[in-house]
TORPAMAR-193530 format. One line per 4 residues: their letters; for each residue x, y negated, z of C-alpha. Coordinates in Angstrom, 2 decimals. Layout:
N
A> X/Y/Z; ...
//
This chain:
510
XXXX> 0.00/0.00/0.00; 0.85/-3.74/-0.37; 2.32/-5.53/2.50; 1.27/-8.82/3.54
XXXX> 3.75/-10.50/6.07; 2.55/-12.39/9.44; 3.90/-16.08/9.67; 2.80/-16.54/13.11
XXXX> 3.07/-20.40/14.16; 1.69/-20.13/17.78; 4.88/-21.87/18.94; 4.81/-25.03/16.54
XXXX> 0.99/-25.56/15.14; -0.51/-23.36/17.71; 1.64/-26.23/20.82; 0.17/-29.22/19.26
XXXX> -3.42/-28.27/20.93; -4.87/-30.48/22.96; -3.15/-30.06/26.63; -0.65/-27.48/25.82
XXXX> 2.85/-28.60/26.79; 4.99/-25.44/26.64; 8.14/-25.37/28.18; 11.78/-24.07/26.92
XXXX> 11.81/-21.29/29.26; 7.69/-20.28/28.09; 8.06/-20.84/24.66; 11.34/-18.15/24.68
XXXX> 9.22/-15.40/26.00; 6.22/-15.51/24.02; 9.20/-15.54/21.12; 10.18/-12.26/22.53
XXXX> 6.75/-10.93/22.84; 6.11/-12.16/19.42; 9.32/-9.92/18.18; 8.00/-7.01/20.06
XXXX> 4.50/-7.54/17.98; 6.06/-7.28/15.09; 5.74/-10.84/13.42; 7.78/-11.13/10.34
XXXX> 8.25/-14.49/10.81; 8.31/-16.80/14.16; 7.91/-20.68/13.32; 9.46/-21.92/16.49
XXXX> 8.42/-25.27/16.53; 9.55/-28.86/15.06; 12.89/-29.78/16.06; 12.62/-33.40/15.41
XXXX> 9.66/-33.96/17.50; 11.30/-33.95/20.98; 14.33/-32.75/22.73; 12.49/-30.33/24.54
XXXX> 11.24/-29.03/21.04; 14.65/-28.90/19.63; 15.95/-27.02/22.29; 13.35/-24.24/22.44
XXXX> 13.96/-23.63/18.70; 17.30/-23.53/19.18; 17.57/-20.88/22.25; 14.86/-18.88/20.10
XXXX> 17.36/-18.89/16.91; 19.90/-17.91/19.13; 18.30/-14.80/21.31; 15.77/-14.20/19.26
XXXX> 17.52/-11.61/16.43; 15.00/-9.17/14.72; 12.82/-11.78/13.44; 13.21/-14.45/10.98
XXXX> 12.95/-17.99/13.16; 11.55/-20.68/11.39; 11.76/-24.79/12.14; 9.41/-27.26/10.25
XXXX> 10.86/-30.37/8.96; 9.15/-32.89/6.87; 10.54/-33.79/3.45; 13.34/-36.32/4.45
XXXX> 16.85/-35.41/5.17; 16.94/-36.57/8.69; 14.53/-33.74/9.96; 16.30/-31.38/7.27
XXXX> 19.44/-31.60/9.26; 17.67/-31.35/12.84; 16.17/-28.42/11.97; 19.29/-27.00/10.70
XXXX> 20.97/-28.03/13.56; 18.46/-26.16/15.61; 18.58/-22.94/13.65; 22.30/-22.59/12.62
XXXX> 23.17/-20.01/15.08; 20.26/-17.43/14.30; 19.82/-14.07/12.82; 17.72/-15.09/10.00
XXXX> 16.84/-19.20/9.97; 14.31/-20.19/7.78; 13.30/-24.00/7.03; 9.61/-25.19/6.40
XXXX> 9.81/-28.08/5.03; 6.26/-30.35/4.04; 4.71/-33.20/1.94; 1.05/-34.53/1.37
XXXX> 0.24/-33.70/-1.99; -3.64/-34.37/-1.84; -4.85/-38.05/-3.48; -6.53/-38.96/-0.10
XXXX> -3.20/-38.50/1.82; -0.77/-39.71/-0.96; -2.79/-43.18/-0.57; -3.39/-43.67/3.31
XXXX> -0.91/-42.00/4.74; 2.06/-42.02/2.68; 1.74/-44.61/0.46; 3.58/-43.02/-1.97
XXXX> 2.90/-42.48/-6.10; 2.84/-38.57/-7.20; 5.87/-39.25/-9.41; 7.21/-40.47/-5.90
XXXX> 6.13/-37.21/-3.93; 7.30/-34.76/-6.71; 10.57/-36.30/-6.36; 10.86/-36.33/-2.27
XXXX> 9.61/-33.02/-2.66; 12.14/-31.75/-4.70; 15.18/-33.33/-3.09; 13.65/-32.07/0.39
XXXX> 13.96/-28.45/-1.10; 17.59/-28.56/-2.81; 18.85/-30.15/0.81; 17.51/-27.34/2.57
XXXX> 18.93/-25.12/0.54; 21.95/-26.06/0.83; 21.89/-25.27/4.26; 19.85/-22.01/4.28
XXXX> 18.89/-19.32/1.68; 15.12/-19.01/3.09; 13.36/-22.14/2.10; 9.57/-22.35/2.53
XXXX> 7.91/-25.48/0.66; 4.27/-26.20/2.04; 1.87/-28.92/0.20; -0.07/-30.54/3.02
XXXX> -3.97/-31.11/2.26; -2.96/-28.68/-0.50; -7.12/-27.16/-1.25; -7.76/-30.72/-1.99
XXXX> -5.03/-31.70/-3.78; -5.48/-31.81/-8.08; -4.51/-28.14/-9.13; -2.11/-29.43/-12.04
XXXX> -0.07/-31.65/-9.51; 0.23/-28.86/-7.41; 1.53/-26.61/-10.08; 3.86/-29.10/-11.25
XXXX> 5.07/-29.61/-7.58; 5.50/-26.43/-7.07; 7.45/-25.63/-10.18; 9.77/-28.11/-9.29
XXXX> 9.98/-27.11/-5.71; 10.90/-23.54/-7.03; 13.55/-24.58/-9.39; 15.30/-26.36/-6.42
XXXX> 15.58/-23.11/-4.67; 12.15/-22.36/-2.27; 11.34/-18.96/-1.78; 8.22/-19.35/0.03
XXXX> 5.07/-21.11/-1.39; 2.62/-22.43/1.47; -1.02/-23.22/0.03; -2.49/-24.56/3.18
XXXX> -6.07/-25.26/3.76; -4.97/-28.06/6.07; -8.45/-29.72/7.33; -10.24/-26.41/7.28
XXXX> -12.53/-27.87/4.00; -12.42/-24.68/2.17; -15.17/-21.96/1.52; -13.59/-18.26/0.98
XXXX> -14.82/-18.02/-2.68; -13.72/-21.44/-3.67; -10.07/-21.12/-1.74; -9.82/-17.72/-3.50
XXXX> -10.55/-19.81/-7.27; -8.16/-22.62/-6.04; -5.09/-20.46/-5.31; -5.63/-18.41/-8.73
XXXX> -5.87/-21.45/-10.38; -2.38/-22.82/-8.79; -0.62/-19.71/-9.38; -1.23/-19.80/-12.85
XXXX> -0.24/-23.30/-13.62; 3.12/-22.74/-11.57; 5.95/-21.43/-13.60; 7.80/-19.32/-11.33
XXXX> 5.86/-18.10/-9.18; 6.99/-15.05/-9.93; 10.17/-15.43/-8.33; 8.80/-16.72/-4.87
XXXX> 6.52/-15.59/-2.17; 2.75/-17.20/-2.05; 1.54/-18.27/1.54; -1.62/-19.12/3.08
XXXX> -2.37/-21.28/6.34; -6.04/-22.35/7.02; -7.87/-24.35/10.00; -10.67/-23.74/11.07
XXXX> -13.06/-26.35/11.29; -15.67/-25.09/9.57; -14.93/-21.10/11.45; -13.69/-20.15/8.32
XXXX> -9.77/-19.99/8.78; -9.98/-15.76/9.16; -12.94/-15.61/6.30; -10.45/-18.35/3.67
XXXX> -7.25/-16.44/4.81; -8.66/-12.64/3.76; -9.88/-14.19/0.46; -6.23/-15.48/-0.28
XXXX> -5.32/-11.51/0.06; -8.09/-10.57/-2.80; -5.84/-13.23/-4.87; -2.28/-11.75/-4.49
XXXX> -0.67/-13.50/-1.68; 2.53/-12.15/0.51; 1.85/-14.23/3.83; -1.07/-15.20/6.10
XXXX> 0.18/-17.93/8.63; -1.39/-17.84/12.14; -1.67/-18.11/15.54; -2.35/-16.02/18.70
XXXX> -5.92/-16.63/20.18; -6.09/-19.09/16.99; -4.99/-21.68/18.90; -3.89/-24.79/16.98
XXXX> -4.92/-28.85/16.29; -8.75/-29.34/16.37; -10.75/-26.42/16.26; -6.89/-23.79/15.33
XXXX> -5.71/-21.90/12.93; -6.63/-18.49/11.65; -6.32/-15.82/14.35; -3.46/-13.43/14.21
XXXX> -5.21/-10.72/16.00; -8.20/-11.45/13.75; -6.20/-10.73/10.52; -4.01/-8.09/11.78
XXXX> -7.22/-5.64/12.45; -9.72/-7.05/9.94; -6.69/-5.45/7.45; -6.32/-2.47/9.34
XXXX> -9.97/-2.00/10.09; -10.84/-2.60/6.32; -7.81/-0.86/4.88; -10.27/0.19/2.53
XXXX> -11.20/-3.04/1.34; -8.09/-4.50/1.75; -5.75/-2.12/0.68; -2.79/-3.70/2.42
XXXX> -0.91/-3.41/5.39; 1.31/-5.57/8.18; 4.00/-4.52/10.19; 2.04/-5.89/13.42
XXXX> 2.36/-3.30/16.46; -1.49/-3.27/17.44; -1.03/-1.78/20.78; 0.99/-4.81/22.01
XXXX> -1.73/-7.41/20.35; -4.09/-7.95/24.13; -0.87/-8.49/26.31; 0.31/-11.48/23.54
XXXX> -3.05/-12.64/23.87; -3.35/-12.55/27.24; 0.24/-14.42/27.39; -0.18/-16.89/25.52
XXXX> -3.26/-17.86/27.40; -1.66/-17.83/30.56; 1.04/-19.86/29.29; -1.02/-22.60/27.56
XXXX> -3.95/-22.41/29.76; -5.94/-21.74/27.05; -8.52/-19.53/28.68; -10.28/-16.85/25.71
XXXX> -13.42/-16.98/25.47; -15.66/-14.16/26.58; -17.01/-13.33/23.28; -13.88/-14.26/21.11
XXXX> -13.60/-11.75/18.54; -10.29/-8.39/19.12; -9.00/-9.78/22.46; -12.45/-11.45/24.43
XXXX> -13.59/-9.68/27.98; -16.77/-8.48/26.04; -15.41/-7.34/22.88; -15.38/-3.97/23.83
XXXX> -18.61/-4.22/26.32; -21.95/-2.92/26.10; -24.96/-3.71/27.97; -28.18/-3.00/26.11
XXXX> -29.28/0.19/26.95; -29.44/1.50/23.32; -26.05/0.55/22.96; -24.53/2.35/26.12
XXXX> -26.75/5.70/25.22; -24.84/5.38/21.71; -21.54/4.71/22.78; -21.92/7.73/25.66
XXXX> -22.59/9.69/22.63; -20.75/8.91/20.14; -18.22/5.58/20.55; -18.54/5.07/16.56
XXXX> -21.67/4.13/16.85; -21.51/0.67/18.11; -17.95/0.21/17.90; -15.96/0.13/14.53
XXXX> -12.19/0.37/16.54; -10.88/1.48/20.17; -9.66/-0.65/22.49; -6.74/1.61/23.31
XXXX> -5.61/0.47/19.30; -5.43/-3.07/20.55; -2.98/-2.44/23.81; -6.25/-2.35/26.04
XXXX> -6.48/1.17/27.94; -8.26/1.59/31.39; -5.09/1.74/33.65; -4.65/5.09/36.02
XXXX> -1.67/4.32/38.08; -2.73/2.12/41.41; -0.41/0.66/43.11; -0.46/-0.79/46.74
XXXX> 1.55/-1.94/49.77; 2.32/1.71/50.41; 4.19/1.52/47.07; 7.90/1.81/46.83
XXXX> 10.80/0.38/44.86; 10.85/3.92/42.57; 7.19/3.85/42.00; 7.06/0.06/40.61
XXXX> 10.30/-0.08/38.51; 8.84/2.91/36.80; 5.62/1.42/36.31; 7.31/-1.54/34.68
XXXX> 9.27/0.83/32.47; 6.16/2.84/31.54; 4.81/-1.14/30.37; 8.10/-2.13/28.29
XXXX> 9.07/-4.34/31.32; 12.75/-3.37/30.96; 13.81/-6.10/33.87; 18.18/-6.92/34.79
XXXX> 18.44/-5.54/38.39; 18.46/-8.72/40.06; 15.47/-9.86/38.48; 13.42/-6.57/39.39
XXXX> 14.85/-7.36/42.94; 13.17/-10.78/42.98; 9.77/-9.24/41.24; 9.80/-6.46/43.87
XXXX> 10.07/-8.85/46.80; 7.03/-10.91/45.23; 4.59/-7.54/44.51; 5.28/-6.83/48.71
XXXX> 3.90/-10.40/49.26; 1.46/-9.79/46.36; 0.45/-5.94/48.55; -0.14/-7.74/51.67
XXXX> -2.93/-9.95/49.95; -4.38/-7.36/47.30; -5.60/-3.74/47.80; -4.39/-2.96/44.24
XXXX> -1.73/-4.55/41.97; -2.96/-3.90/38.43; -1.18/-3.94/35.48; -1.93/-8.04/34.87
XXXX> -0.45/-8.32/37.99; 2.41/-6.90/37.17; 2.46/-8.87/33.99; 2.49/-11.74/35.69
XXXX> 5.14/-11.10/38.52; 7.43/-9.93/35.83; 6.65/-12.95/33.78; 6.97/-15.91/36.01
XXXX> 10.40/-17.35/35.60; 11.28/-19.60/39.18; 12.55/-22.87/37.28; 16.15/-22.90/37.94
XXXX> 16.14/-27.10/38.18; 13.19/-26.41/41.10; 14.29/-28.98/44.18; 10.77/-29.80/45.26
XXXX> 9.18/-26.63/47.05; 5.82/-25.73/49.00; 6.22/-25.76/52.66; 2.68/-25.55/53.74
XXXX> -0.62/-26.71/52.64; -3.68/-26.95/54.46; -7.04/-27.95/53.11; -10.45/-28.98/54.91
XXXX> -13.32/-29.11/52.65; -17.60/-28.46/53.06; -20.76/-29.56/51.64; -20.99/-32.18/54.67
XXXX> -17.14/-33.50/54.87; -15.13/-35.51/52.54; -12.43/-33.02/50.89; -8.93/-33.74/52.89
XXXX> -5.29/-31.96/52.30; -2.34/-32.05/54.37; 0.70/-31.01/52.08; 4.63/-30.11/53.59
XXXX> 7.42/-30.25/50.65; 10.70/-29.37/51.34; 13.03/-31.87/49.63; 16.51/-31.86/49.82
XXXX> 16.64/-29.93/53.08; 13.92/-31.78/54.63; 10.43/-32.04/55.42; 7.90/-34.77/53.73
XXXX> 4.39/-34.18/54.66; 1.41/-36.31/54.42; -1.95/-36.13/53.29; -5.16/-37.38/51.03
XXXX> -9.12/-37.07/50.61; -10.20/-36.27/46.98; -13.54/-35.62/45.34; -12.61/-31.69/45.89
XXXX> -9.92/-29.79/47.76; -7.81/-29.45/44.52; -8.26/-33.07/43.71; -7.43/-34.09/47.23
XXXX> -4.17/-31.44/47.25; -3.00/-33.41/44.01; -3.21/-36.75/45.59; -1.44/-35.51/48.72
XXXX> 1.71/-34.34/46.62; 1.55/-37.94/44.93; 1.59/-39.37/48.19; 4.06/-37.45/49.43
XXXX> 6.58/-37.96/46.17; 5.44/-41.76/46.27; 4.29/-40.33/42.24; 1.90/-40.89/40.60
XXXX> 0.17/-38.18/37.81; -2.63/-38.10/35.81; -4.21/-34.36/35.32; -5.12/-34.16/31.63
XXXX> -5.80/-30.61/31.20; -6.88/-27.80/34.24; -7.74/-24.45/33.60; -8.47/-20.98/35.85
XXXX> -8.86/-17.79/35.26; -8.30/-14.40/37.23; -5.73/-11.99/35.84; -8.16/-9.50/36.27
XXXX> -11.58/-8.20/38.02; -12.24/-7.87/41.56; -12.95/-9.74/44.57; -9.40/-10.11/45.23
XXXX> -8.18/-10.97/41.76; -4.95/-13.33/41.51; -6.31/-16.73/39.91; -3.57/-18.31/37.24
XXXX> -3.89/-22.15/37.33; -2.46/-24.26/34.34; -2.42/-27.75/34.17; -1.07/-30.79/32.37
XXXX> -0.23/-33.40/33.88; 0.90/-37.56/32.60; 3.75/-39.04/33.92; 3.34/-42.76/31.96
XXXX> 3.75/-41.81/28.68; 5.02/-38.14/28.87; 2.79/-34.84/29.57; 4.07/-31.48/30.86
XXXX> 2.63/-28.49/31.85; 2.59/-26.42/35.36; 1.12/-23.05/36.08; 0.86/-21.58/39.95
XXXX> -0.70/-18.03/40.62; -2.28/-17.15/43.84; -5.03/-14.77/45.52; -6.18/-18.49/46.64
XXXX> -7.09/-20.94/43.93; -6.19/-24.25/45.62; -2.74/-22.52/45.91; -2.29/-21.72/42.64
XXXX> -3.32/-25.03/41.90; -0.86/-26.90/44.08; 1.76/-24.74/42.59; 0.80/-25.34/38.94
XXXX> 0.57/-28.96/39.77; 4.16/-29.00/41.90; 5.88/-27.22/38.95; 5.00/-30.12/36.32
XXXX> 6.33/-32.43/38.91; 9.53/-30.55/38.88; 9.78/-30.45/35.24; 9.16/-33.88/35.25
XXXX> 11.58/-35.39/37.90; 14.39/-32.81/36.31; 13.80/-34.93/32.91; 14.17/-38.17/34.26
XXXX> 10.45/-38.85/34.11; 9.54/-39.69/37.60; 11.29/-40.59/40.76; 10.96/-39.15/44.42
XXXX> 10.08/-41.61/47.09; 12.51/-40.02/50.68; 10.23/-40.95/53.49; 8.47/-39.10/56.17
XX> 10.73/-36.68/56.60; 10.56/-34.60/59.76
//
């Protein structure tokens, strides 16, 4: 069978939603779990964009091996070079490099004549390539850009040495049958194309990124870009897992397949959400809570029957099995590292020292430590720059009492301490550690959700938080939710007074 390849641009399209402000440290191991899916290609963000994105391409370049990392750039030599700069020590670099090609955004936003974008197009591509072999050229606004411009871009994109062609559906305008018409109708006016690999990339504003990107297949293309969870500006991008089983599920239809490891496609998912704080929605489509559930009565008498019946794949396919191994205060040092071997958590010594220590605190709170747990001990990285550090918290809230929190921080060896009232314990925690610190943050983003079921389920808070002009992102996990919350929220304020972004007021120490 044909095989499509998976561009997945979680990292880079997938970071510019709305409240998502990913870290160096995050964004390197959803890379790895991203390698371990399978993904042919990892865009690892834009270099130029920030220092903090330049580095986390860069680290992913460099420790990232058995995947092809890609940067985007726009079409001007300055970016060209930062992106090279970012990738030059990885396995396989690739540079995505981008112009508007669509009348709308030739006028408004780049002011620019076609002759004018041909040419910056062009030059964009033979730069690149002189700096990398693996050169993908994507038209921005491409399904409503004038077919024979396109072809004559891309023709003279392809003679400058890109081996990728990106058709992107950039506003999410497209139906399936028309975006199917529209990339024949390039192809054929694009001499070349032949020689190169033809790309996809759809939004979905109009919940037809998965629908547009499975018509491009019909046509003959080699790559479907997407994102975990379909995350992504405005309403995302097509959904990786979406693709990956609507191809496998409809092999017949399809005929083609991906080199996607379906059993590890729920713990990416789950992941990434942790990491952005991007909670999935219950019904979302492969990965939600109830894609696999059944509560009509004529659909659990089918599925007791005969599973085929009401459901068209397994959830074991998709990395989701019913777990059998409980584990427990009781549990020893043998019994967990072999658990985490059984799971692909292959941890350094000292690290499974540090995770051990945190499932006995974990036992002494839960009955059972599930798998997510697990997960999540094994995935939360202490931040090496951390100098601020929870010392206590204590919280007084009711239906008849104005919400009140007394926060301790340890700070240089000693204790600050104060406290604040707030519309809710959370709110009145966050004003406490502002007090404290003498900052002064603005929560733009807040999300919750329990790792898994029960009554005594570990909550995972992520926030985003403003300092002035810059945002960054905290996540705390905790059996109690103000907890996690403080610790989410006392994480961004590390990250932010390690880059220089805030100050901490010394007083009241004890």
């Amino acid at each position: 069978m044909r095989r499509i390849e998976i561009f997945d641009t979680t990292l880079r399209d997938g970071e510019q939603s709305p409240g998502v402000a990913l870290n160096a440290d995050e964004k390197l191991q959803i890379a790895h779990q991203l390698a371990k899916l399978g993904v042919n290609v990892l865009e690892a963000g834009f270099p130029i964009a920030s220092p903090g994105d330049f580095e986390g391409v860069r680290r992913i370049a460099q420790e990232v091996r058995n995947v092809s990392v890609a940067a985007l750039a726009r079409a001007n030599a300055k970016d060209i070079e930062c992106a090279w700069q970012a990738l030059s020590d990885g396995a396989s670099p690739r540079i995505h490099t981008f112009i508007a090609t669509s009348p709308i955004h030739m006028l408004h936003k780049l002011q620019k004549s076609p002759d004018e974008v041909l040419e910056q197009a062009i030059e964009a591509v033979r730069l690149a390539k002189s700096k990398v072999d693996n050169i993908e050229f994507s038209a921005e606004d491409a399904s409503r850009s004038d077919v024979d411009f396109l072809g004559k871009v891309f023709s003279g994109v392809i003679k400058a040495g890109a081996t990728v062609l990106n058709i992107p559906d950039t506003v999410g305008y497209s139906t399936p049958e028309e975006f199917a018409a529209f990339i024949r109708a390039v192809m054929q006016r694009t001499s070349g194309i032949e020689k190169v690999k033809v790309s996809v990339h759809c939004h979905n504003d109009l919940g037809l990124a998965v629908a547009n990107s499975l018509a491009a297949v019909g046509v003959g293309v080699h790559q479907l870009e997407c994102t975990v969870n379909g995350i992504g500006e405005r309403a995302g991008n097509a959904a990786l897992e979406e693709l990956v089983m609507a191809l496998r599920t409809r092999r017949d239809q399809y005929s083609v397949e991906t080199d996607i490891v379906t059993t590890e496609i729920a713990r990416t998912s789950q992941l990434v959400s942790r990491l952005t704080g991007m909670v999935i929605q219950h019904n979302k489509a492969i990965v939600g809570k109830n894609a696999f559930a059944h509560e009509s009565g004529i659909h659990q008498d089918g599925v007791l029957k005969e599973r085929s019946t009401y459901e068209i794949m397994s959830q074991s396919v998709i990395g989701m099995d019913v777990e059998s191994i409980v584990l427990g205060k009781h549990s020893g040092r043998h019994a967990v590292h072999q658990r985490m071997t059984e799971l692909g958590l292959d941890l350094a010594e000292d690290h499974f020292e540090d995770v051990f220590a945190r499932f006995k605190q974990l036992a002494d709170r839960k009955r059972e430590v599930t798998t997510a747990d697990l997960f999540s001990l094994a995935e939360v990285q202490k931040e090496k720059a951390d100098q601020i550090l929870l010392d206590y918290l204590q919280v007084s809230s009711g239906t008849h009492m104005v919400p009140t929190a007394t926060i301790g921080l340890m700070y240089q060896g000693q204790r600050l301490e104060d406290a604040a009232c707030g519309d809710g314990p959370v709110d009145a925690a966050f004003k406490a550690i502002d007090k404290v610190l003498g900052t002064k943050g603005t929560l733009s983003h807040y999300s919750l959700q329990a790792l898994d079921g029960g009554e005594d389920a570990q909550g995972e808070v992520a926030v985003t938080v403003k300092f002035g002009d810059n945002l960054v992102g905290g996540r705390g996990v905790s059996t109690d939710i103000i907890e996690a919350s403080v610790r989410g929220y006392l994480q961004a304020v590390n990250r932010a007074f390690v880059r220089g972004w805030i100050t901490i007021r010394e007083k009241n120490a004890s």
